[in-house]
Residue frames as a rotation matrix with the C-alpha (Angstrom) as fourth column:
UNK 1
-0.657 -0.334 0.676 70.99
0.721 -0.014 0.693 111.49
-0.222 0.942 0.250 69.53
UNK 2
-0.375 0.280 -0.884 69.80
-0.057 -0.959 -0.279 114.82
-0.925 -0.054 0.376 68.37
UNK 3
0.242 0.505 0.828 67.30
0.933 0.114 -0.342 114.70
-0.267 0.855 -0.444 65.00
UNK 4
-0.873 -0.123 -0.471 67.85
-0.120 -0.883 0.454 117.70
-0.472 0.453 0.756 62.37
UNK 5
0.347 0.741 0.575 65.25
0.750 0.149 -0.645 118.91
-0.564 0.655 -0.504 60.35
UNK 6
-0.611 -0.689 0.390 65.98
0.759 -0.371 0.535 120.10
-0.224 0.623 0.750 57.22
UNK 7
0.404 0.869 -0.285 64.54
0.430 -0.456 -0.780 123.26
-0.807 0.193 -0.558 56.17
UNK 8
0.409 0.589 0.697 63.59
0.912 -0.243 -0.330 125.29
-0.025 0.771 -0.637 53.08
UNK 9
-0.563 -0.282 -0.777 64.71
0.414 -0.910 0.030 128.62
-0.715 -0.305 0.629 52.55
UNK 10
-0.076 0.357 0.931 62.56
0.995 0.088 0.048 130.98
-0.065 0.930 -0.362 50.83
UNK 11
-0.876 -0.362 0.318 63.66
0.408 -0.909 0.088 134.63
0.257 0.207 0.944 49.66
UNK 12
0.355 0.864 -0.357 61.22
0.933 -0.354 0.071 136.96
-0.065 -0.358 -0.932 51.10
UNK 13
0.026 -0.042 0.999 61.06
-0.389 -0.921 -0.029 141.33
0.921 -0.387 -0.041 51.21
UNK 14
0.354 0.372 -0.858 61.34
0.931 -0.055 0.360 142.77
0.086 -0.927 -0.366 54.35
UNK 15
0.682 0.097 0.725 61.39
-0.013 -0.989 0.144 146.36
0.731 -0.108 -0.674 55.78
UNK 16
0.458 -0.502 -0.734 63.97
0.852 0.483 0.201 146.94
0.253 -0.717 0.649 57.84
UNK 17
0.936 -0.174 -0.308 65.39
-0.011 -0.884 0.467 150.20
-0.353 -0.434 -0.829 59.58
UNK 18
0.124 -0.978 0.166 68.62
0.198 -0.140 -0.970 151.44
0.972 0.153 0.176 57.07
UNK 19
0.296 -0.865 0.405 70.11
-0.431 -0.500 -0.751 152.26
0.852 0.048 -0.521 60.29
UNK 20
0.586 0.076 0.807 69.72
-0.566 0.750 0.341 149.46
-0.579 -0.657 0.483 62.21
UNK 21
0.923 -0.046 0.383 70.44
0.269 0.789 -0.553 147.35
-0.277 0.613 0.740 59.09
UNK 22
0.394 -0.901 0.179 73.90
-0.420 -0.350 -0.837 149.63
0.817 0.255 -0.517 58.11
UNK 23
0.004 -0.633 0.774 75.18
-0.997 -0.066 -0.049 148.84
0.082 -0.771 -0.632 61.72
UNK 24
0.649 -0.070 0.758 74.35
-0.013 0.995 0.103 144.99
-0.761 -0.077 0.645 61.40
UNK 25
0.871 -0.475 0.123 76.16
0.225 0.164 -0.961 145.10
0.436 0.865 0.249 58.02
UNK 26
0.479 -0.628 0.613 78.83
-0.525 -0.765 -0.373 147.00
0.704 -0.143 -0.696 59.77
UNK 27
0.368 -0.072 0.927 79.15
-0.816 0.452 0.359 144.36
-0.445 -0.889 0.108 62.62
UNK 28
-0.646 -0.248 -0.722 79.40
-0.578 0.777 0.249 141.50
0.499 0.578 -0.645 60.14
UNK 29
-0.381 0.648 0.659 75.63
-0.246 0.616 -0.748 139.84
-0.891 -0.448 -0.075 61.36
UNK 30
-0.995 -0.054 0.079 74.56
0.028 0.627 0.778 137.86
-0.092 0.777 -0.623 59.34
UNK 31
-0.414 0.909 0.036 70.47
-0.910 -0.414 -0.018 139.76
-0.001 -0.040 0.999 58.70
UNK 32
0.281 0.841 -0.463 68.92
-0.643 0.523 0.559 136.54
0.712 0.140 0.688 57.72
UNK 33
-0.081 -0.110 -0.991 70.19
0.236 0.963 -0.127 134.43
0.968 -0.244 -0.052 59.66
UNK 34
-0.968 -0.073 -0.239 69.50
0.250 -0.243 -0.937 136.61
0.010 -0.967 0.253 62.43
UNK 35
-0.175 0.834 -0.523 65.89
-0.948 0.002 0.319 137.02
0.268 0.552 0.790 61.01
UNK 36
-0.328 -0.492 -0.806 65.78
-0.632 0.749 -0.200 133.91
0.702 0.444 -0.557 61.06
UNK 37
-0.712 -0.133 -0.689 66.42
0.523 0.554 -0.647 132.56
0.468 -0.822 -0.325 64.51
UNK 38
-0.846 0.522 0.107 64.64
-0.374 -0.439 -0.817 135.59
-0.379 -0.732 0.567 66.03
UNK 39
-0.140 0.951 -0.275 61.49
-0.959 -0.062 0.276 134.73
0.245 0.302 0.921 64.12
UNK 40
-0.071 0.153 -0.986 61.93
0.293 0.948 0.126 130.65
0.954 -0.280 -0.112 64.66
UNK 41
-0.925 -0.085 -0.370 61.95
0.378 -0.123 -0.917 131.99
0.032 -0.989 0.146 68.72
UNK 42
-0.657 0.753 -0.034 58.97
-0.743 -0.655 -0.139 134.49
-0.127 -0.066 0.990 68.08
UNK 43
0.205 0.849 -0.487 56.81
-0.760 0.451 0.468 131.39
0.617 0.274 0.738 66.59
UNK 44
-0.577 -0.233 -0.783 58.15
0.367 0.782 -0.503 129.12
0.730 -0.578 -0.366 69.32
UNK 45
-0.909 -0.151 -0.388 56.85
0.416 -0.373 -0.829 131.15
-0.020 -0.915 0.402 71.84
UNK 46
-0.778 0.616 0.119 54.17
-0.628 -0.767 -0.131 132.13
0.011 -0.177 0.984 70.53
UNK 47
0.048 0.328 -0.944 52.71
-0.279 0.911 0.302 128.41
0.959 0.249 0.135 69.72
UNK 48
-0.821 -0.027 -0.570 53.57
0.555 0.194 -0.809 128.01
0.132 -0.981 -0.145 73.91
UNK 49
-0.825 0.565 0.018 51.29
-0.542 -0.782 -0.307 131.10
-0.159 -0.263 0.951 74.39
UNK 50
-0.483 0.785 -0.389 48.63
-0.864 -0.353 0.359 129.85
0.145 0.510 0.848 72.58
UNK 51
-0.571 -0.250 -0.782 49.02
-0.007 0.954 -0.299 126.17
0.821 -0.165 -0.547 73.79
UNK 52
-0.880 0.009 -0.475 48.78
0.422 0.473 -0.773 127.10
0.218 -0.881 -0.420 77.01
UNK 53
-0.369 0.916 -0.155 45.46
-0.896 -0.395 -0.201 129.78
-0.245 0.065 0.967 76.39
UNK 54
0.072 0.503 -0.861 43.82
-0.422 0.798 0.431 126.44
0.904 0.332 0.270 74.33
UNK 55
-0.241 0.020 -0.970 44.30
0.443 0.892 -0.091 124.17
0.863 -0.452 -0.224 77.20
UNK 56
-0.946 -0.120 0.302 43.85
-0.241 -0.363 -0.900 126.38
0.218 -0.924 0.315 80.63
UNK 57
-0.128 0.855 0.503 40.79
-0.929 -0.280 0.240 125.05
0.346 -0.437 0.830 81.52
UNK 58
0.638 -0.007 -0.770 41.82
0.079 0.995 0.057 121.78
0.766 -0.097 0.636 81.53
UNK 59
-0.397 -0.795 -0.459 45.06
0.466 0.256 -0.847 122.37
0.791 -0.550 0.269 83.57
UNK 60
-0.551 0.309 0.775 42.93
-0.829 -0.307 -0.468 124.97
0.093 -0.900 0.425 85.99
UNK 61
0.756 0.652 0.050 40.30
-0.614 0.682 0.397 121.75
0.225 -0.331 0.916 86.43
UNK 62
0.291 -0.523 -0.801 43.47
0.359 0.836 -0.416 118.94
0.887 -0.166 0.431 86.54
UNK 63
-0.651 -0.724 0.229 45.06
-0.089 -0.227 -0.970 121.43
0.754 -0.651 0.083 89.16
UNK 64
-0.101 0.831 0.547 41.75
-0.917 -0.290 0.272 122.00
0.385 -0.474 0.792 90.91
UNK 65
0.810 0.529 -0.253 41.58
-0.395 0.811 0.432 118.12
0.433 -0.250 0.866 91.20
UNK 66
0.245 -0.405 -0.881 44.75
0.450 0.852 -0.267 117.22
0.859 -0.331 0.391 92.18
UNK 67
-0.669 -0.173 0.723 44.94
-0.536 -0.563 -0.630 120.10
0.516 -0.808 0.284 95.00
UNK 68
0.075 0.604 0.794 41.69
-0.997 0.056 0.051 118.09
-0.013 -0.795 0.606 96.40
UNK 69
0.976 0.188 0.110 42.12
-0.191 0.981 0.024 114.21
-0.104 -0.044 0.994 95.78
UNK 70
-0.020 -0.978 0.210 46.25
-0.586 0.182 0.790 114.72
-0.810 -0.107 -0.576 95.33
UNK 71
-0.369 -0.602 -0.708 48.26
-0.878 -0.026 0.479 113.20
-0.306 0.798 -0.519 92.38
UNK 72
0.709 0.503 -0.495 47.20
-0.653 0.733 -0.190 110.08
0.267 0.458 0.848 90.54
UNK 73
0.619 -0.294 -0.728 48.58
0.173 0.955 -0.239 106.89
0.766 0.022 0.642 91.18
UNK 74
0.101 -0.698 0.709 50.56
-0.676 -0.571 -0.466 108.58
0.730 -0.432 -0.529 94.15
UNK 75
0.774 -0.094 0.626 49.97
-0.153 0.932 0.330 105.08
-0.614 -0.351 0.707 96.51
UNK 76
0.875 -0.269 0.401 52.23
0.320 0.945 -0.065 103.51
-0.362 0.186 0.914 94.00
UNK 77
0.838 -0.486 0.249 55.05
-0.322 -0.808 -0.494 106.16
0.441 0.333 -0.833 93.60
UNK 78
0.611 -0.575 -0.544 58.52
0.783 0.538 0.311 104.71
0.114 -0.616 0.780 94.80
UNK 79
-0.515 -0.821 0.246 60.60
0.748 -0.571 -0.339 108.26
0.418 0.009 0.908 95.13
């Protein structure tokens, strides 16, 4: 089962090349909702970026430990 979350919409400016923006109009894209999605991707991705900067010292020590003492609990793995 798949959870929505509902979201907000909230009118915003934005700058946008007229001749980028004439040919979306011209295509029938839908700007915000292509706005949108690209920007919900851009802050996905960038929240991964930054995740994984915040934490790389832990995962270079976790890797560092399981290259020399091997995986945890690996004795009691059945696969």
């Amino acid at each position: 089962m798949v959870a929505h979350t509902v979201s907000l919409k909230k009118a915003t400016n934005l700058s946008l090349s007229a001749d980028v923006l004439a040919e979306a109009k011209r295509l029938g894209i839908n700007v915000s909702q292509a706005c949108d999605e690209f920007l919900r991707e851009l802050v996905r991705t960038e929240r991964a970026r930054r995740w994984k900067a915040d934490n790389a010292a832990f995962i270079a020590a976790y890797n560092r430990n399981v290259e020399a003492e091997g995986l945890p609990l690996a004795e009691w793995r059945s696969f």
